[in-house]
C-alpha positions in Angstrom: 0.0 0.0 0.0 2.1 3.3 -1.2 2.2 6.3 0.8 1.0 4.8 4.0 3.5 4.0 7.3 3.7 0.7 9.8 1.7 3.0 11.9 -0.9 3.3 9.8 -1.4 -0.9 10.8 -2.8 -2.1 14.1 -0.7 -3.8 16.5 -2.8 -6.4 17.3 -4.3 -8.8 14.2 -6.8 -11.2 15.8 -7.1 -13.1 12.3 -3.1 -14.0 12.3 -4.1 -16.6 15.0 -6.6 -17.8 12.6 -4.7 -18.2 9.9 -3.5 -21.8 9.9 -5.0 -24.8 11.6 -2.1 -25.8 14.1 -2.7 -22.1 15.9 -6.5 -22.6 15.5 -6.3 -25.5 17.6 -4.0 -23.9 20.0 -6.3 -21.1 20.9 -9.5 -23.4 21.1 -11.5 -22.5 23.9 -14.4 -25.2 24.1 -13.5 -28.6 23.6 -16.3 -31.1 22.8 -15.5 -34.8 23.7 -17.4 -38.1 23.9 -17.4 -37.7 27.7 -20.1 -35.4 27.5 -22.1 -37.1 25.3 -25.4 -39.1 26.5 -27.0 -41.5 23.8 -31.5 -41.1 24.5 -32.8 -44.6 23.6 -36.6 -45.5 23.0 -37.2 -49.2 24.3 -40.2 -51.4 23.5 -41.6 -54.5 24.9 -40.8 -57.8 23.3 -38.1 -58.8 20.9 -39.7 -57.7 17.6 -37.9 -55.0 15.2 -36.6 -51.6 15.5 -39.2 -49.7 14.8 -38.6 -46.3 12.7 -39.5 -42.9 14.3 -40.4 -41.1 11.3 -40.2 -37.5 12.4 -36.6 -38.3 14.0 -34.9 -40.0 10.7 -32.2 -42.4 12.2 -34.0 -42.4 15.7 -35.6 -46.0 16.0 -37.6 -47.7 19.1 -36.1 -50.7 20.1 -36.8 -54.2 21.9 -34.1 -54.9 24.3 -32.7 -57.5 22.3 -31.2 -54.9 20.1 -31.1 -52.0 22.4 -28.3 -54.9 23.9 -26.7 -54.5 20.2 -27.2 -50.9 20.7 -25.5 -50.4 24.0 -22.4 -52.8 22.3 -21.9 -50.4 19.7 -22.1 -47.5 22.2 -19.2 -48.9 24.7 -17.3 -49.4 21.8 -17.5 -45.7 21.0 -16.4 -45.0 24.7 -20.1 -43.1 25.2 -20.1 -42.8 29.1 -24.1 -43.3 29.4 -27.4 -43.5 27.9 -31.0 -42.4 28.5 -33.6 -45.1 28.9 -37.0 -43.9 27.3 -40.0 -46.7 27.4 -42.7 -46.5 24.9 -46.2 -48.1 26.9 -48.7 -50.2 24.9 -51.8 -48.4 25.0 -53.6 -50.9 26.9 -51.0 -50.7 30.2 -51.5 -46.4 30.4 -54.1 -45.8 33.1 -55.3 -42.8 34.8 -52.7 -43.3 37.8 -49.8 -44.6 35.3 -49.3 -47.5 37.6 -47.1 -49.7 34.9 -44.3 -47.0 35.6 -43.5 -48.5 38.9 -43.9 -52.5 37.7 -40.8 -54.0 38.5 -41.5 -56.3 35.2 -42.1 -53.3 33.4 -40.4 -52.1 30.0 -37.8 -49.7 31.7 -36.9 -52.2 34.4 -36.3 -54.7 32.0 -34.2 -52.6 30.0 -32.1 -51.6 33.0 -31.6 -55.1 34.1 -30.6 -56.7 31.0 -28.1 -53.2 30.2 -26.4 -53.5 33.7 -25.4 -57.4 33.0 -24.2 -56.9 29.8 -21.7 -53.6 30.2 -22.4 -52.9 33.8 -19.6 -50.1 33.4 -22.4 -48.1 30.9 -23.9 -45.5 32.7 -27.8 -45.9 32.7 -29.9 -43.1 33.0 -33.7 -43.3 33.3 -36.5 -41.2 33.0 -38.7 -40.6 36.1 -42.4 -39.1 34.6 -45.7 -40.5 34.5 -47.2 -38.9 31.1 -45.5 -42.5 28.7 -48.1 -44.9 31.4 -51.2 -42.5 31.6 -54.6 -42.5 29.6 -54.1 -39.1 29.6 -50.3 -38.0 28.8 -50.1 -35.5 31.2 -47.2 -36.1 34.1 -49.1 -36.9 36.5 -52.6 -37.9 38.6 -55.4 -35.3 37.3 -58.6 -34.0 39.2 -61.7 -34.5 37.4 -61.6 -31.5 35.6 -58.1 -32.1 34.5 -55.7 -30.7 36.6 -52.4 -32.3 37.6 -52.2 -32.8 41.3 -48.8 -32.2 42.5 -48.4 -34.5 45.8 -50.7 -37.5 44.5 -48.5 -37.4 41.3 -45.1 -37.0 43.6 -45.9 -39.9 45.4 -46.0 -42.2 42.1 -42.8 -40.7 40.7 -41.4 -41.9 44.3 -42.5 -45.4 43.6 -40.8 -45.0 39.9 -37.8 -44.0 40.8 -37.4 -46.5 43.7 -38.2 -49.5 40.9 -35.5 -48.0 38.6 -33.0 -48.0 41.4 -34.2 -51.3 42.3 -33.5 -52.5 39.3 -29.8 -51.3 39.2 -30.6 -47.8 37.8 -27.4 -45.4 38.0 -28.9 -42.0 38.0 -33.1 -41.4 38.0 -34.0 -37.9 36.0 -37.3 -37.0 37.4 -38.8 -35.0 34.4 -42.3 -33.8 35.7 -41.4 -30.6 36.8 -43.5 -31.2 40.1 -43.0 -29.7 43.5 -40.8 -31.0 46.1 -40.3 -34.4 44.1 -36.5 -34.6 44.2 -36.6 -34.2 48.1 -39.2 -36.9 48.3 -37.1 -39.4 45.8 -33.8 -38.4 47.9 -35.2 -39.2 51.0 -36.9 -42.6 49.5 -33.7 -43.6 48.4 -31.5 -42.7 52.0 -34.2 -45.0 53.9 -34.2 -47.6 51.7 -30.2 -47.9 51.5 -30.3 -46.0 47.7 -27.6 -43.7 48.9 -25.4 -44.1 46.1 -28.1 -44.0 43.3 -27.5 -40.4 41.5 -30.6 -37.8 40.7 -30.6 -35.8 37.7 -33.1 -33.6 38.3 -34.9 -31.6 35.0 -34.8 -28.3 37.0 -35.5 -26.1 34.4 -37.7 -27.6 32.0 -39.7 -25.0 29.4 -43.3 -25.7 28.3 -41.6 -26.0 24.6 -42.8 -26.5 21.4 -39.9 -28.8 20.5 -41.2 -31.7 21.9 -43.2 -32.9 19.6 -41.1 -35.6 18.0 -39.9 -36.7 21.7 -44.1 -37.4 21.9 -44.4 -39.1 19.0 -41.7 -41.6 19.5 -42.8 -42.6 23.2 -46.8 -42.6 22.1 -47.9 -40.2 24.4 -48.5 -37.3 21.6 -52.1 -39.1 21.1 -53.1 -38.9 24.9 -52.0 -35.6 25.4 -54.3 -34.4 22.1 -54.7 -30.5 22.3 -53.9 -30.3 26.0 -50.8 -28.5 27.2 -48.4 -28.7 30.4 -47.9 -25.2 31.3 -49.3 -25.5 34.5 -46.2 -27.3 35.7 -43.6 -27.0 33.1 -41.7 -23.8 32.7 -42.9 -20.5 30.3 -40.6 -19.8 28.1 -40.1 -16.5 28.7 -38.8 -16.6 32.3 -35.4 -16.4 33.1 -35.1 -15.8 37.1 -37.8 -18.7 37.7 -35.0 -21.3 36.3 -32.4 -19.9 39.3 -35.5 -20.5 41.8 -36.0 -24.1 40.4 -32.7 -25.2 40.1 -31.7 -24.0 44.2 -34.6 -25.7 45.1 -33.5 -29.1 43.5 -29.7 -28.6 44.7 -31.3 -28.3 48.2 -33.5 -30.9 47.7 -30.6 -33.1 47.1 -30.1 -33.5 43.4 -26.4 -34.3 42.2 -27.2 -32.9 39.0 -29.4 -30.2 36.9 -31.0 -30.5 33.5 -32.0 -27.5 31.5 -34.6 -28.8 28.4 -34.4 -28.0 25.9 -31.0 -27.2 24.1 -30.5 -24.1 21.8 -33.2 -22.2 22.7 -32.1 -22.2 26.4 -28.5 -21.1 26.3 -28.6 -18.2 28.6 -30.2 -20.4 31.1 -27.5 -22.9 30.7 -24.8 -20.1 31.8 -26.7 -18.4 34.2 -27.3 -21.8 36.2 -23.2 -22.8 35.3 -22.6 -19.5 36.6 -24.4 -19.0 39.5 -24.3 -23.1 41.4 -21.3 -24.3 39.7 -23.4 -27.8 40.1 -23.0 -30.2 37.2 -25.4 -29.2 34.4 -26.8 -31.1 31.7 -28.7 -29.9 28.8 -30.7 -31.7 26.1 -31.0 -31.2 22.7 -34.5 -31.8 22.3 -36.3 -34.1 19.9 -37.0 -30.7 17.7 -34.1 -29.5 17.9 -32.7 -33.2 16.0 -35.6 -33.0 13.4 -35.2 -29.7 12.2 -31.2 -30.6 11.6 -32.1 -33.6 9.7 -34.7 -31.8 7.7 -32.3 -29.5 6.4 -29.4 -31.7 6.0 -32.4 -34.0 4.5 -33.3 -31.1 1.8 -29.0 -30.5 1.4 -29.8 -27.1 3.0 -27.1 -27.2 5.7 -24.1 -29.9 6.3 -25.5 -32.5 8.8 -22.4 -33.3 10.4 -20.6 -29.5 10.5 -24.3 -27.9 11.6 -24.8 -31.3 14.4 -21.3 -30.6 16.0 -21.4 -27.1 16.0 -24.5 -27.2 17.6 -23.3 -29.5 20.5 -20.0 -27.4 21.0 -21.9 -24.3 21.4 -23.9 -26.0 24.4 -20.4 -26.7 25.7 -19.4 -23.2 25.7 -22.4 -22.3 27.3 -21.5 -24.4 30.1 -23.1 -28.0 29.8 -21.1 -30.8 31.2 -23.1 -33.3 29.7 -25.1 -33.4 26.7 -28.4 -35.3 26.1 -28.3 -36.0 22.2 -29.9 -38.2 19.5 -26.3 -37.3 17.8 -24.7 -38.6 20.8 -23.7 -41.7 18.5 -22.7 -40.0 15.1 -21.1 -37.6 17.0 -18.8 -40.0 18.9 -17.6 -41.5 15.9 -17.1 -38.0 13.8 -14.9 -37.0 17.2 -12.8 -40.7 16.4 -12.5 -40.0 13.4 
């Protein structure tokens, strides 16, 4: 450039760092590995086929004969844990959502048959009521509809003790209703449970992205028009999560979920920020299905749009990541 002087140039260049790939890596801030990566699994009764969820395209239900292959695949990838999701038979949901707490029951099973097989994989399970009720809400309604908190608590208790029973490492109470994790904790510390880990869903929105999630468990069809905002979280509060999440900690959870993913960020750092507690996010069923519709349609990289997505939950603070990538993603990160 003629007639201008070196101090006509900045001193500092951020883009030299950026230049080459060796100094990229170097400066990299956020790090995704597969030890934050948790694989959500949809089991079945029986040992029939996978069976397709066609909203989620590579998500399948599966009969714990293969959710076995499943898991074999996953230790091989070094994946740390999974998420145990059972899909009820119609004819088993009732208004109480008493098959949650069958010790023969589909999740049960599943945790049994897991734990002999790689008892080293961690096995999370899902704690709610709305997969075993006639009516897919989380828990016991009145007659004109409403969930009632304690009734409902006092099943998720008796869920939670069958998983643990069954050799369940961590129970994630999902419901979102009052004073649950203290009444789990203290179910578990009198019946000699102490070492069985709660991952409580402290801040969980009334979203929109569920709607695959619904589909894939069969509770979509129960739930019909009805909505869960009387005990899940509006999405527009911010403070109410920090509420939620202190009342969990001192309830006795070891851990916090924040559902769902992208949308929720802030509330990710805020919680990391402010308990320093381990925090988990998931990247919702939505979240998934609109990545695979573009990638589908060739409107965005699947692979370069999935990982980015899962780093930027890192940098926002998650230690572990709930994702239906979890298992693509741990072999891109091999590779």
């Amino acid at each position: 450039m003629t007639g201008t002087t070196a101090n006509s140039f900045p001193n500092t260049r951020m883009r030299r760092m950026r230049r080459d790939d060796f100094s990229r890596r170097l400066m990299r801030e956020t790090h995704l590995t597969v030890d934050s990566l948790i694989y959500p699994i949809f089991v079945v009764e029986g040992n029939g086929e996978r069976q397709p969820v066609a909203s989620m395209p590579g998500v399948e239900r599966l009969p714990v004969d293969h959710l076995l292959r499943e898991c074999e695949t996953l230790v091989r990838l070094k994946i740390p844990a999974i998420a145990l999701f059972p899909v009820t038979p119609k004819e088993k949901k009732t208004l109480d959502g008493r098959e949650s707490w069958n010790p023969n029951g589909i999740a049960q099973t599943a945790v049994r048959a897991v734990k002999k097989e790689f008892p080293d994989l961690g096995i999370i399970t899902d704690v709610a009521l709305d997969p075993f009720t006639s009516h897919g809400q989380d828990g016991v309604i009145d007659d004109k509809g409403y969930v009632l908190n304690d009734l409902s608590v006092e099943n998720l208790v008796r869920q939670a003790r069958s998983h643990a029973d069954a050799g369940a490492d961590v129970v994630a109470p999902s419901d979102m209703m009052d004073g649950r994790i203290a009444a789990i904790r203290n179910a578990f510390e009198t019946a000699g449970l102490a070492d069985t880990r709660i991952l409580a869903y402290a801040a969980k929105y009334a979203s929109s992205f569920y709607g695959p999630f619904r589909e894939a468990v069969g509770s979509a069809a129960q739930l019909g028009s009805g909505g869960k905002h009387t005990y899940q979280m509006d999405p527009g509060n911010s403070n109410e999560a920090l509420r939620e999440v202190e009342l969990d900690i001192s309830e006795g959870a070891d851990m916090v979920m924040i559902k769902p993913g992208l949308p929720y960020l802030d509330i990710v750092r805020r919680i990391k920020d402010r308990f320093g507690i381990p925090t988990f996010v998931y990247q919702v069923s939505g979240e998934y299905a609109m990545i695979m519709a573009a990638a589908g349609h060739g409107w965005v990289d699947e692979r370069a749009v999935a990982l980015e997505a899962l780093v930027s939950m890192k940098r926002a603070g998650a230690d572990g990541i709930l994702t239906y990538f979890a298992k693509r993603a741990a072999a891109w990160l091999a590779e």
